[in-house]
N, C-alpha and C positions, 0 to 999 in steps of 0.2 A: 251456408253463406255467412258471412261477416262483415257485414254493414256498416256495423257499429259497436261499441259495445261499453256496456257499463258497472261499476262497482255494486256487489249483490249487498241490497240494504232490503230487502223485505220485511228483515224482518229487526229491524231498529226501533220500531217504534211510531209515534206520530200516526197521523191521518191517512190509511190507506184504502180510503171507504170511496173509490175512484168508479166504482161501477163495471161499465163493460167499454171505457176508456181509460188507460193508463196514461200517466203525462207526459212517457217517454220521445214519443214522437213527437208530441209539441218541442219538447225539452231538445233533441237532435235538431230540430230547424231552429230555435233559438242560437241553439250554440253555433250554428252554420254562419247565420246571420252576423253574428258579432266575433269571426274567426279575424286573428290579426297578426301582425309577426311581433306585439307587445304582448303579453298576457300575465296574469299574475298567478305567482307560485304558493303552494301552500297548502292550505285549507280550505280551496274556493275549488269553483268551478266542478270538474271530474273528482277532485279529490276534496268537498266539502262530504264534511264528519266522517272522512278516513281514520282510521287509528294505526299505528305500526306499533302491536304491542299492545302496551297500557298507555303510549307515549301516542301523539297527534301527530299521526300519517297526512297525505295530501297528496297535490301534484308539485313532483318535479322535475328540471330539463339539465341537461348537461350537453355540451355543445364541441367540436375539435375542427378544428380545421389549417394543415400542414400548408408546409411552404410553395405546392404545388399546386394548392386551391383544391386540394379534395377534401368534404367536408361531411361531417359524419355527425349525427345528432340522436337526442335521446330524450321522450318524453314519456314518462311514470304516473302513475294512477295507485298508489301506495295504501293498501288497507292488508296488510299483511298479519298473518297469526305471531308471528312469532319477533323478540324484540331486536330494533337497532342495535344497541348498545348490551357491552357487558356491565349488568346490573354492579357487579363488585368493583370494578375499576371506574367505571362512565366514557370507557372508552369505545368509541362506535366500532364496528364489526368491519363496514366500509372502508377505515381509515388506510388502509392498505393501499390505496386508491387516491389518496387527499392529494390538492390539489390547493398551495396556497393556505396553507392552514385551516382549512376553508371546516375541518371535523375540530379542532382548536386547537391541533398541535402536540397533541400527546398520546399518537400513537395509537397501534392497531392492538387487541388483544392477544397476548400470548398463549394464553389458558383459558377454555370453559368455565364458567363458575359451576360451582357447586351443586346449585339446584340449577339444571339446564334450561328450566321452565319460566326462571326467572326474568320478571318484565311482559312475558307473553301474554296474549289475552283469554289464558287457560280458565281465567274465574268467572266471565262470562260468555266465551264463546258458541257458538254449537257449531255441529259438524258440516264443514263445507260452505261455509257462512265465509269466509277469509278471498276476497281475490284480490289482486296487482295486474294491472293490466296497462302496458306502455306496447310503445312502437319506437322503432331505429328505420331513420332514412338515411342515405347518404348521394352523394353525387355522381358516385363512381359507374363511370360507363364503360364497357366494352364497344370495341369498332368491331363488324360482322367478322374480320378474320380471327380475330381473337375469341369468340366467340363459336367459332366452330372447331377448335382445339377441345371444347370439351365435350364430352356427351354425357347424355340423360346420368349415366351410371354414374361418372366420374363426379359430375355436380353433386348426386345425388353423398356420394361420400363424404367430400369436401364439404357439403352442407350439414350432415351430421356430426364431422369430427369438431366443425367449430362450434358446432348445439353444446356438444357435450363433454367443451372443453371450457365454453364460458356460457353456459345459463346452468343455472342451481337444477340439479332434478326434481325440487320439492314444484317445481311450475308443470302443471297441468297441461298446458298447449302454447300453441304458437300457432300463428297463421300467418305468413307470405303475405307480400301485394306483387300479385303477377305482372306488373309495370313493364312493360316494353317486350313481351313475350306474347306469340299467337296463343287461342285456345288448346292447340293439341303440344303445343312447345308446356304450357305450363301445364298440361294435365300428365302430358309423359313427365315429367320433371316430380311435378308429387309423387307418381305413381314407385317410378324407383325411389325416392328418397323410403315410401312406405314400405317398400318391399323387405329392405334392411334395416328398416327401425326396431334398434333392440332396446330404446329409454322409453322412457314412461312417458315420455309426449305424447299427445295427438296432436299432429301435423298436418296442417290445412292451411290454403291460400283463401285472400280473400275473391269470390269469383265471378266477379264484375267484368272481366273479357273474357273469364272462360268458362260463361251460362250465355251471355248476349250475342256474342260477336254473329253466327248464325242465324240465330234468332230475328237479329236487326237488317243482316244481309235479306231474309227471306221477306223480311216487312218493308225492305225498300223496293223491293221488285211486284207486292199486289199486299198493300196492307189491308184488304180484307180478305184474303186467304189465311183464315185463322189458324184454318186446320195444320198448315206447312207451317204458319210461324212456332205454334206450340209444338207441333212433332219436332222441329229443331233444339226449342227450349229443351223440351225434354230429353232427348238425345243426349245432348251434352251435361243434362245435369246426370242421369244414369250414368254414361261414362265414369263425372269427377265420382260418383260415388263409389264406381269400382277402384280408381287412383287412391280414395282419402283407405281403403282398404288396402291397398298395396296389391292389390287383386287382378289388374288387369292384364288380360293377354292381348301383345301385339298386334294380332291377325283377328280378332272376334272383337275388342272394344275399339279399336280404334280404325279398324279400317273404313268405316264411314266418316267418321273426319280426316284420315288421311285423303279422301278421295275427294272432299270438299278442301282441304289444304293445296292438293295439288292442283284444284282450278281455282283457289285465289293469287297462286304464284306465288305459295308459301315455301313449298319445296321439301317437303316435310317426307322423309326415306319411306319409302315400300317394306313393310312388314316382312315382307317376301322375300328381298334384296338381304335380311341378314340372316 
C-alpha cells in the first residue's frame, strides 16, 4: 500500500529518541490539515533539508495546461544523489526543458564533466539514503467507449513505452492512483503492466479501491460479520500481490472477483470467454 510517503532522513541527524511513536503520522494529518492550492516551494514542507547533490534540493511544482483545458501538473519532493548542474559550466542538466529563462538562459550541457561525480553528494552519502518522490495528475478523461478500445495488455504497453521513454531508470518505483477504475480493472491492469516489465521499476498502484472496495461492500451489508469483511480484505490484498508480481492467472486469481464484479454490474470478461 501507498498511503503516503516521505523523504528517507533517518539518518541525518538530530533527535530521533521518539520511542515506540514516530511523528510521522502526526506529521501526515498536519500536512492534510493545511493542504491548499497556494503552498510554498523550496526548502519547506516535504522538501525541508532536501539536498540535490551538495546543492539545496526541496519541493518543486511545474504546471501545463493547452488551449483545450486539459491540464497536467507536477509535484517533486527532490533529495536526489546525484547534481543539478554541470559542476564545469553551472549549466543545469534540466535546461533542455527551460521554460522562460526560468534555468538563466544559458543553456543545457553538451558534455559530461570530467569528474562525473562532481557536485554529487558522494562525500557524505551512504547507500540508499538518496529518494525523490513526486506525483503527476492530470485532467484527462476518457468516455466508457474510448476506453474500451483498449485492453489490459494494450494499456499495459503503452504504459511502459512511456515509463521508459520519459522517467530516468536511475528511479526505483512508481505507484499509480487507480482513480476511476474497479478493483479487478486496476488489479488486471498492474498485473500485465508486470508481466512485461523489463526496467528496473517496481510497479505499484496506490490500493485504496483495490484492498476496500469489497471489504466496504461486505461491512455495509452486516458490519459485525468480521469474519466476511476480513476474508474479503484479504482476498483482494493476495490477489494485488499476485498482479504487483506479474504473476497472476486469469482463471485461479481472479475469478472470485470476477464473480463478485459481475454482481456489482461491473462487467468485468469471463476468464473462460478468452
Amino acid at each position: 500500500m501507498v498511503p503516503a510517503a516521505i523523504l528517507f532522513d533517518l539518518n541525518n541527524g538530530g533527535n530521533k529518541d521518539w520511542g515506540d511513536e514516530p511523528p510521522y503520522n502526526n506529521l501526515g494529518i498536519e500536512a492534510s490539515t493545511k493542504a491548499s492550492e497556494k503552498f510554498e516551494l523550496g526548502n519547506v514542507g516535504a522538501g525541508y533539508g532536501a539536498k540535490a547533490g551538495s546543492l539545496k534540493g526541496g519541493l518543486g511544482s511545474a504546471s501545463f495546461e493547452n488551449e483545450k483545458g486539459l491540464k497536467i501538473g507536477g509535484l517533486f519532493a527532490v533529495n536526489s544523489f546525484g547534481s543539478v548542474v554541470n559542476y564545469e559550466t553551472g549549466q543545469f542538466w534540466g535546461a533542455s526543458d527551460e521554460l522562460n529563462n526560468e534555468f538563466g538562459g544559458i543553456g543545457a550541457p553538451q558534455n559530461l564533466p570530467e569528474d562525473i561525480l562532481s557536485g554529487s553528494s558522494i562525500g557524505h552519502a551512504l547507500e540508499k539514503n538518496n529518494t525523490t518522490i513526486g506525483i503527476v495528475a492530470t485532467n484527462a478523461r476518457l468516455d466508457s467507449e474510448s476506453a474500451k478500445k483498449s485492453s489490459s495488455e494494450e494499456i499495459a504497453k503503452k504504459t511502459l513505452d512511456c515509463l521508459k521513454k520519459n522517467v530516468p531508470s536511475e528511479v526505483t518505483s512508481i505507484a499509480f492512483l487507480s482513480g476511476g477504475q474497479s478493483e479487478i480493472e486496476s488489479s488486471k491492469n498492474l498485473n500485465e503492466i508486470n508481466k512485461i516489465n523489463d526496467t528496473n521499476f517496481l510497479i505499484t498502484f496506490s490500493y485504496g479501491r483495490g484492498l476496500q472496495a469489497s471489504a466496504l461492500k461486505a461491512f455495509g451489508k452486516d458490519q459485525n460479520n468480521q469474519n466476511n469483511i476480513q476474508k474479503a480484505f484479504d482476498h483482494r490484498a493476495k490477489m494485488n500481490g499476485y498482479m504487483l508480481a506479474g504473476r497472476a492467472q486469469d482463471r485461479s486469481a481472479l475469478s472470485t472477483g470476477e464473480a463478485q464484479g459481475r454482481r456489482r454490474g461491473e462487467g468485468v470478461r469471463s476468464a473462460r470467454a478468452r
